[in-house]
N, C-alpha and C positions, 0 to 999 in steps of 0.2 A: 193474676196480674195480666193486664192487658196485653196483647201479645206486641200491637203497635209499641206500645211503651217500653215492651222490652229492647228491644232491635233501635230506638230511642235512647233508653240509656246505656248500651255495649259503645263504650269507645272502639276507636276505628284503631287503636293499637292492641285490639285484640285477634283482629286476622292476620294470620300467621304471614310474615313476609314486611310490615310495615314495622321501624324501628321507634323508636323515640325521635329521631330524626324524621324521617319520615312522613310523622304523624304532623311535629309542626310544619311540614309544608304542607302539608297537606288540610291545617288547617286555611291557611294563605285562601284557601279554592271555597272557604265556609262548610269544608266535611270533618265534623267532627266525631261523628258518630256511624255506625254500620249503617244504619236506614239514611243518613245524609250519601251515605258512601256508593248505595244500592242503588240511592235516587239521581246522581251524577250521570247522568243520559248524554251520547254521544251528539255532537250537532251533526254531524255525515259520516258516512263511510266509504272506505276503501276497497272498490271491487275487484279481488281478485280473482272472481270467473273469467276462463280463460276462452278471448272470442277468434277470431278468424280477422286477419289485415282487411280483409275485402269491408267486414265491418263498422272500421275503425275509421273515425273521419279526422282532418289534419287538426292535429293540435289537442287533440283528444289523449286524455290517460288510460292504458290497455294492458291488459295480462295478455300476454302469448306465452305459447308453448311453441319452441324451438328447437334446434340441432344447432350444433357448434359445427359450420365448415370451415372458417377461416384460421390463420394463425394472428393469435391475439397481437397487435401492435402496442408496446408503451411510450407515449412520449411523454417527456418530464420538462415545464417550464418555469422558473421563477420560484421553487420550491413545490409547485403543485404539478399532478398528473395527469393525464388522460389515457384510457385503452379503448381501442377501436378495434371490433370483432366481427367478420361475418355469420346471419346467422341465415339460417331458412324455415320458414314456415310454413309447409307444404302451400301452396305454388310459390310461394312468394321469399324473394330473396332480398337480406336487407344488413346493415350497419346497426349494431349496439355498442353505444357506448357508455364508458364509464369515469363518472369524476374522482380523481383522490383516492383512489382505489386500487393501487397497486397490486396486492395481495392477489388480484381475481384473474391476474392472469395464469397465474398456477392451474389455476381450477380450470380451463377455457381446455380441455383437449379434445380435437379432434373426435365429432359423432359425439357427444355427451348431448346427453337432452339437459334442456334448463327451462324453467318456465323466466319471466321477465315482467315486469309491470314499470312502466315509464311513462314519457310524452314523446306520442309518434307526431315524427316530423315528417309529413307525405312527402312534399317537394326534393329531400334530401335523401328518403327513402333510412332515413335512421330513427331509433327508437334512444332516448335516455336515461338510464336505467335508475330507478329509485328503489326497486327492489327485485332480489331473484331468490331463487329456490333450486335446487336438484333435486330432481324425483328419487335417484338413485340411494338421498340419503334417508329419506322419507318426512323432510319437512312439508309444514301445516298450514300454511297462508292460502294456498293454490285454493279455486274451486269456493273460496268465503268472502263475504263481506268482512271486515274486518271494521269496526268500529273508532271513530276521530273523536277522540275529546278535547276541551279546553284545559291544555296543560301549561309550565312554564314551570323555569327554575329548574331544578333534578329530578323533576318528575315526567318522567317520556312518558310515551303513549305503550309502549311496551308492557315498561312497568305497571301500571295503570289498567292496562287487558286482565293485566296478569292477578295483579291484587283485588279487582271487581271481584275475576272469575272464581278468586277462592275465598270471596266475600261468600258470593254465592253458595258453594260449596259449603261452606262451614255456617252459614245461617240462614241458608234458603228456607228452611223448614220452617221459620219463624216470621214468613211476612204472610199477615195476616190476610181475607177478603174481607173488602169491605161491603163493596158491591150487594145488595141484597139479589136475591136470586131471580125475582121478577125481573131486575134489570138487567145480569146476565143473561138471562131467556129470551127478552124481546129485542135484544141489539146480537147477539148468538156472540159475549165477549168470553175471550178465554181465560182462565182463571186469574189473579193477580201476580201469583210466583212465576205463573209461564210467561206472561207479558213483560214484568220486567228484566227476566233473562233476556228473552226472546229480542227487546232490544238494544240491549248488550251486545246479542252475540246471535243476529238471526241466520236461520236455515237460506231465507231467501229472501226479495224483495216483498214479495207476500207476506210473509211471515211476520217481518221488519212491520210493515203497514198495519197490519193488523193486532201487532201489541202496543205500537204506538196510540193505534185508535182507542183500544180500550182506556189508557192511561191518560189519554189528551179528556176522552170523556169523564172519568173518574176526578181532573184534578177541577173541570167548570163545573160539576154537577157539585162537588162538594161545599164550592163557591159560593154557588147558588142558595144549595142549601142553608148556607148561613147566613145567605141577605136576606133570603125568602122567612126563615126562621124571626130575623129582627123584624121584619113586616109583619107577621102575623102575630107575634108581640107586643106591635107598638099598634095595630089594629084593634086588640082586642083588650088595649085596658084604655078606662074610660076617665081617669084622672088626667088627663092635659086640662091646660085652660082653655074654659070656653070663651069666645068672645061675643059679646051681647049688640056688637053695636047694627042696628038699623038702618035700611036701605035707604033712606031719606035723610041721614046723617053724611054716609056716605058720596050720596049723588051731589050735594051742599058742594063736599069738596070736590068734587072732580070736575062740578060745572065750573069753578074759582080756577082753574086751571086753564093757561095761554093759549092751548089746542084741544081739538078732538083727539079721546081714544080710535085707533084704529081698531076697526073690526077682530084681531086677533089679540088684541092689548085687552079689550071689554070681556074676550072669552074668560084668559087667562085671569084676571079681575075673579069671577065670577068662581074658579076653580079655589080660589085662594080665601076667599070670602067661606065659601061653603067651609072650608079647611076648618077654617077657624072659628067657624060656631059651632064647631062637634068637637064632644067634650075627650076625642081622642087630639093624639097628640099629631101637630101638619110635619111633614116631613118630606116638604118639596122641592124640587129642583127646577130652577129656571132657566129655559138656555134660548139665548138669541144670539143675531149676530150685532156687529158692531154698529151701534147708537139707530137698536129695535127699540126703545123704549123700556128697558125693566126697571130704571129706577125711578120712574112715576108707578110704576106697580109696586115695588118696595114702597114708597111712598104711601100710596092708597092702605097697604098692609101694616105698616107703625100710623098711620093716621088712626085706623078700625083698631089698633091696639090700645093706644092711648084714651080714644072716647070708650070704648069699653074698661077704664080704668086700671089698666097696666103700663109700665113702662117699656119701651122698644130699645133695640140695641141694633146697630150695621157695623160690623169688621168690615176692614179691607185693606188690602195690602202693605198701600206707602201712605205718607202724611199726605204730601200732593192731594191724592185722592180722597182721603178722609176729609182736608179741607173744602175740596172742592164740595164735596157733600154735605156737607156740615152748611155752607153757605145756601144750597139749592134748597135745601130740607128747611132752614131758617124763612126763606125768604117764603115757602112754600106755605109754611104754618103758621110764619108770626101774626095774620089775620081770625086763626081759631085759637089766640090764645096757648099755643103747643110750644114749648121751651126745649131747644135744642144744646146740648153743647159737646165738645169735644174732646177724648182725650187721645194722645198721643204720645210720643215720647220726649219729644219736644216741651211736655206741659208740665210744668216743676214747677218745686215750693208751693206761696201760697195760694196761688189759682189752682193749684191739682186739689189738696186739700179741701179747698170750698167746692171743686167738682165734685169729690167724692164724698163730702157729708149732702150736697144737695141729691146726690144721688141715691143714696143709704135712705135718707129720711124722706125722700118722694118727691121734692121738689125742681126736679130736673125730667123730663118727662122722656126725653132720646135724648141716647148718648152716641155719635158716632166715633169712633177710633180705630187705632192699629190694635199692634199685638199687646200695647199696653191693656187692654181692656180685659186682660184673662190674667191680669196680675193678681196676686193671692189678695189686696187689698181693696180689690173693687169691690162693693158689694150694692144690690138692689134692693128697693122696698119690696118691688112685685115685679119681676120680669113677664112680659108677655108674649114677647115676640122676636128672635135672634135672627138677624139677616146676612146672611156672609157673602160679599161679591167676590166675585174672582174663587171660586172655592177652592180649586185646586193648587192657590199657591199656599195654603195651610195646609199645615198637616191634622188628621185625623182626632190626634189628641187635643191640639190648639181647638178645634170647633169644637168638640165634647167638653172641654173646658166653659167655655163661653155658657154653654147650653144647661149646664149642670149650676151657676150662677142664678138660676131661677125655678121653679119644682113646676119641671116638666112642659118647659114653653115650647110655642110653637115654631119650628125650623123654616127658616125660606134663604134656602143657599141661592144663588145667580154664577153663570156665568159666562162671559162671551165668546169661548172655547166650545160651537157647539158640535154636535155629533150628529147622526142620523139617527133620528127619532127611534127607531127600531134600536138600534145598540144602546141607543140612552137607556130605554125601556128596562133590557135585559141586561145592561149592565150594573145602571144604578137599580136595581131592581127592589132596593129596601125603599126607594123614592119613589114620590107620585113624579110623573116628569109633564114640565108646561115648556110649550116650545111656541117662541114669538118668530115665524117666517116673515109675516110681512112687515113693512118698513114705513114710518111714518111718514104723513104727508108731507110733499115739500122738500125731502131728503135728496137732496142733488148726488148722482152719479159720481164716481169717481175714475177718469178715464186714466188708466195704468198703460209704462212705454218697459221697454226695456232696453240700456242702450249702452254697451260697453264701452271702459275710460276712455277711449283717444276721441267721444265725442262728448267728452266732459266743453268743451268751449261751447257747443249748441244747447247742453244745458244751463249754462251760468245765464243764456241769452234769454233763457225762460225766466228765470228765475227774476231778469232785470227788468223783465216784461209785467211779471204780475205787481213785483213791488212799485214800479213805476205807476202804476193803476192803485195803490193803494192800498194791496193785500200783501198777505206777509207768508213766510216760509220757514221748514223744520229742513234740517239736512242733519241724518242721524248718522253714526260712524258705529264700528262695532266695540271700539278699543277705547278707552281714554286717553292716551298716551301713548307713544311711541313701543313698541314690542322688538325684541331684539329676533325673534322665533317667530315671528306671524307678519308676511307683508300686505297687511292692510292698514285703512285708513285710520288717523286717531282722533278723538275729538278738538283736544290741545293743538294741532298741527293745521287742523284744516280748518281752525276759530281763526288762528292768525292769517292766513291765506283768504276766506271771506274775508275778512276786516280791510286788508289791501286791496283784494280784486271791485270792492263795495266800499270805498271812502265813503260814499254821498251816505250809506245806512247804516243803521246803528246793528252791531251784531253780537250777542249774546251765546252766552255758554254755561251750558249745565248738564252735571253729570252727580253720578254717585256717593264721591269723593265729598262733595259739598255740603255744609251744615246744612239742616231743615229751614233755617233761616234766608242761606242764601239760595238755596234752592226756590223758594216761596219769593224773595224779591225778584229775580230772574222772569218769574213765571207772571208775576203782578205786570212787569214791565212787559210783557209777550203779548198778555191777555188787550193791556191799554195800546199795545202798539208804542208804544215807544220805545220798543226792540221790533225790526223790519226782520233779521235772519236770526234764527236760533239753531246752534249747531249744536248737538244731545248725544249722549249715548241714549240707551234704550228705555231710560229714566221717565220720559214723556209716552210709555208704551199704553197705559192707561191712566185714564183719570181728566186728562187735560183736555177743555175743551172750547177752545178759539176759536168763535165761528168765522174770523174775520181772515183764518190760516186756509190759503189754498193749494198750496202744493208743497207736496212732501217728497224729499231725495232721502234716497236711503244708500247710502257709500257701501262696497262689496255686500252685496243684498245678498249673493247667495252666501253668505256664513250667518243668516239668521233661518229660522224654520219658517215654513211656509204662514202657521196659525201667528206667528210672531208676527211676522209681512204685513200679514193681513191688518192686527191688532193695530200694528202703527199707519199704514196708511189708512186706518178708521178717524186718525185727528183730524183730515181738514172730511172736507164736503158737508161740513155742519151748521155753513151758514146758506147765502143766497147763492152765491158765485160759483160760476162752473170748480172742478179742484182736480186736481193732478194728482198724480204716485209716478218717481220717476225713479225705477231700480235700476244701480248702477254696480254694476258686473261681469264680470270675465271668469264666468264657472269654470275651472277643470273638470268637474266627474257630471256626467250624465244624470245623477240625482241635482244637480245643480242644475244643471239645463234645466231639466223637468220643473223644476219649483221657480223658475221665470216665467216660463211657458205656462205653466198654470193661473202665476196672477194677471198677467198678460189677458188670459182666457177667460176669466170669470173674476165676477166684485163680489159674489155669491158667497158667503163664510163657510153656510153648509156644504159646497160644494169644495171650497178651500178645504176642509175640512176634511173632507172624504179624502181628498187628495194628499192630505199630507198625513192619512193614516196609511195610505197605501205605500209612500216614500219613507218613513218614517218607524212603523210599528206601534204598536197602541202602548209597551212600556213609554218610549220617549213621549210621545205625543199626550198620553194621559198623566204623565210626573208621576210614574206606578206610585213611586215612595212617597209624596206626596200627597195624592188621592184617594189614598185608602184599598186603589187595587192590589190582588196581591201579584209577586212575580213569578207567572207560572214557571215552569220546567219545561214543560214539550208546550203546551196549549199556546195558543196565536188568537184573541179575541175577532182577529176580522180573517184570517186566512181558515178557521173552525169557527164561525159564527157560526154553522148549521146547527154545526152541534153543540155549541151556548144556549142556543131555541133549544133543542131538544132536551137539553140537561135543566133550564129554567122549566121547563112542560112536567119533567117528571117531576122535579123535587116538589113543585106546588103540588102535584098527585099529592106525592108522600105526603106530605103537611096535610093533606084534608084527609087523608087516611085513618079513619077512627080505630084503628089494628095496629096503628102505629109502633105505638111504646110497648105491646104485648106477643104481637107473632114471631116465634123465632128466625123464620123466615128475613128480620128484619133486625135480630140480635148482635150483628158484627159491625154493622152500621150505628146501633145505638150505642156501644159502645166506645165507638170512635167519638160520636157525637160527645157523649158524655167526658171522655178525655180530655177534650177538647172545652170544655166548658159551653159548649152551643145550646141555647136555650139557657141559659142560665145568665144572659145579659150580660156576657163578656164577648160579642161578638163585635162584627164593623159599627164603630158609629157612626 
């Protein structure tokens, strides 16, 4: 038996110390098992190496070792206690005190050494003790890092040292190396059993670092492996559909089109084309930023689908969005004869029904839709081509759904969430990645303020300025409704406050709450302008596109993330007229500041982007659950992106390695693999 798999299925109420009880709190933390329980990594630790005051800077937490000079003082107020003690620390003479803690003045005699760890308070010359030791009994904190987990409930950090350490103890023998030995040799990592003791319960900070590295490497490289894995997979079988259609098919429509491709639009064109006349299966990812142009390249891509006699398919998030596509794509293709229609969730009775038999039996050529479209009852003549915008608001299963609707079509995800080409590369690493930087001609700027409430009256005067000129406005809230727990603004509140402060203009409100209908008449009336102000939650975040909308207010801007910001102030600057972003905010936390000060600082996505992976973390900002990443344990995709590259560099070694599946050298790896079902098409879709 696999040794992983055993340590896999030992429940965690077989280490000695964990009860019945216990165990279900301890499922609460998602450890249900010894190897969940082994793999529980602390987030910091508590040093109690013991330094010198002269060291210690104010405000800092410190282990000293001291002498008891003074006579302990107790004073008692209000039910609760305090004792104040002189202590000395060779030169240095100082105040420890202690909360609630009565008991400890027994202990405080005269000359007693004690070690102390607290928060030294320079100015005050006192230390506040959160833990102490006496040498004389021979307690064991002194001198260690002591390891911080994520605990709660009746489960202390104590207990939890405690129960790790004799995790270890009683099944350390059983965690297995995976690591083939090449790669412990050329990184010099220590073995697997030592590294995850090691950070449990390190010797030193060294030490610490150095089983952390091995494990931070081992959990991307295994990552990798299995993207890398599905890539060489889906490279090397030759059953996708090809698509046949010709260059001169294709130029027809692209000349029929209002503008020029931009120079990076024709590249990305030409990557996507190649895709799809080899008879492997396309499995691309498209990333630009907000209104680069991808959906004339989706476009181009169900156009080359359908003349090559297949039908296309676009997911996407909300109806909003599907309708608006649904109309571009219509208007696009009804000149070559190409039948567009729609389904969503909204589409019932007997229009669904005539959707789905013209679909079944070939005569619907694209279908655009939501999540309706991966219902058990869709089905295609000939899928050709699956396009998913916004990928990452799907989950992994919903696009394999879709995809699986047709034997073996071609994939072209989009999204306007983009990354740095480099991380795209080696993250989505089972994808080819197309990345559209520049921005089509004509794309007016969008110049962003940032300007806390008390100068909300100098914005309403913007606001009277463009509609008086003709142009219209979004003013987005984060709330719908009043919150009894959250003081910000609600969309309901501040609909009715436009409508008074703007008698003369008609003002509109749309949020989540609202059927697909009235959401859709809302938006008709925005689109015509006979709505001047439109007050939204985050509903208008994508899909919506008013060229005639030039300024966007977003009410407590910092309680949305920075790629969000962005996303919404991408609505206006899409027609002629100069267009506005006007964040309206009063950050508390310094992560707030930063994310004003950013979009303030750049219209750049990319650059947004970087930015809010560095505020952020690449779980929140990628939708880990969502995206198909997984959620490492130690690993940080951008704080160890070195070693992302270097763990993407080996496993592609490994995979061309023709020694592969036979050196034993490589037999505790294959074995995980095979655990694991890798290679065997149960991996990321």
């Amino acid at each position: 038996m696999n040794k992983l798999l055993s340590l896999d299925q030992i429940e965690v109420k077989q280490i000695n110390g964990v009860s019945a009880q216990k165990q279900s709190e301890l499922h609460a933390f998602g450890v249900f098992t010894v190897k969940d329980l082994l793999e529980y990594y602390p987030f910091r630790y508590e040093d109690y190496r013991p330094k010198s005051l002269s060291e210690v800077k104010h405000g800092e937490k410190a282990t000293l070792i001291a002498k008891v000079i003074g006579i302990p003082v107790l004073q008692r107020y209000g039910g609760k206690s305090r004792i104040s003690c002189k202590m000395v620390a060779e030169p240095w003479m100082f105040t420890a005190t202690w909360f609630n803690q009565p008991y400890v003045r027994e202990q405080l005699t005269a000359g007693r050494e004690i070690v102390l760890s607290g928060k030294w308070d320079q100015k005050r010359s006192q230390i506040t003790v959160s833990n102490y030791e006496f040498p004389d009994r021979g307690e064991g904190k002194t001198g260690t890092l002591q390891p911080v987990y994520s605990v709660g409930g009746k489960i202390t950090q104590t207990w939890l040292r405690k129960v790790i350490n004799q995790g270890m103890q009683q099944y350390g023998e059983l965690i297995p190396e995976i690591l083939p030995q090449v790669i412990l040799r050329k990184y010099d990592f220590m073995p697997r059993k030592k590294a995850i003791a090691t950070i449990h319960q390190p010797e030193d900070t060294r030490e610490g670092q150095q089983g952390r590295r091995r494990m931070v490497y081992e959990e991307l490289f295994l990552f990798q492996l299995k993207v890398q894995a599905f890539r060489v997979l889906n490279q090397g079988r030759m059953d996708g559909v090809r698509h046949t259609v010709d260059n001169a098919t294709v130029r027809q429509f692209v000349r029929s089109l209002p503008f020029e491709l931009t120079d990076a639009q024709k590249h990305v064109e030409l990557e996507i084309l190649q895709d799809m006349r080899s008879a492997s299966c396309m499995n691309r990812l498209l990333q630009g930023d907000v209104g680069s142009g991808k959906t004339v390249l989706a476009a181009i891509a169900l156009y080359a689908s359908v003349k090559s006699g297949f039908q296309g398919a676009l997911m996407v998030p909300t109806e909003i969005l599907a309708e608006q596509h649904m109309r571009s794509l219509t208007r696009m293709f009804e000149p070559f004869g190409i039948t567009v229609g729609l389904l969503t969730g909204s589409v019932s009775g007997r229009k669904r029904k005539d959707l789905l038999a013209s679909l079944q039996m070939g005569m619907l050529d694209i279908v655009v839709g939501t999540h309706a479209l991966i219902q058990e009852d869709v089905f295609f003549r000939e899928l050709g081509l699956v396009v998913t915008d916004e990928q990452h608001r799907f989950g992994v299963n919903q696009r394999s759904i879709l995809r699986r609707k047709g034997y073996n079509p071609d994939v072209l995800t989009m999204t306007a969430t983009p990354i740095p080409r480099t991380l795209a590369i080696t993250v989505f690493g089972d994808m080819d990645v197309s990345t559209l930087s520049e921005r089509p001609k004509g794309r007016v700027p969008i110049t962003t303020y940032w300007v806390k409430h008390d100068l909300m009256e100098r914005v309403l005067k913007l606001v009277n300025r463009e509609v008086d000129q003709g142009r219209q406005a979004y003013l987005i809230c984060p709330l719908i409704e009043e919150s009894e727990k959250l003081d910000v603004q609600n969309a309901i509140d501040l609909h009715v406050q436009m409508s008074q402060a703007f008698p003369d203009y008609r003002v509109g409100l749309l949020h989540g709450r609202m059927t697909p209908a009235e959401k859709d008449e809302v938006m008709r009336a925005f689109y015509s302008n006979e709505i001047q102000l439109l007050v939204s939650t985050t509903v208008v975040e994508v899909g919506v596109d008013v060229p005639n909308a030039t300024l966007m207010i977003i009410m407590d801007a910092d309680r949305f993330g920075l790629s969000q910001l962005h996303q919404l102030r991408g609505r206006v600057g899409r027609g002629q007229h100069a267009s506005y972003c006007v964040l309206v905010a009063d950050p508390k936390s310094e992560i707030g500041r930063e994310r004003m000060t950013a979009m303030t600082d750049t219209d750049d996505g990319f650059e947004v982007s970087r930015r809010d992976l560095e505020l952020r973390g690449p779980g929140d900002f990628f939708g880990t659950k969502q995206s198909g990443l997984p959620e490492f344990r130690l690993a940080d995709m951008t704080a160890d992106f070195e070693v992302l590259e270097q763990a993407r560099d080996d496993a592609a070694m490994l995979l061309k390695d023709t020694t592969f599946w036979t050196s034993a050298d490589y037999a505790p790896l294959r074995s995980y693999l095979q655990a694991e079902q890798i290679f065997q098409g149960e991996i990321i879709d």
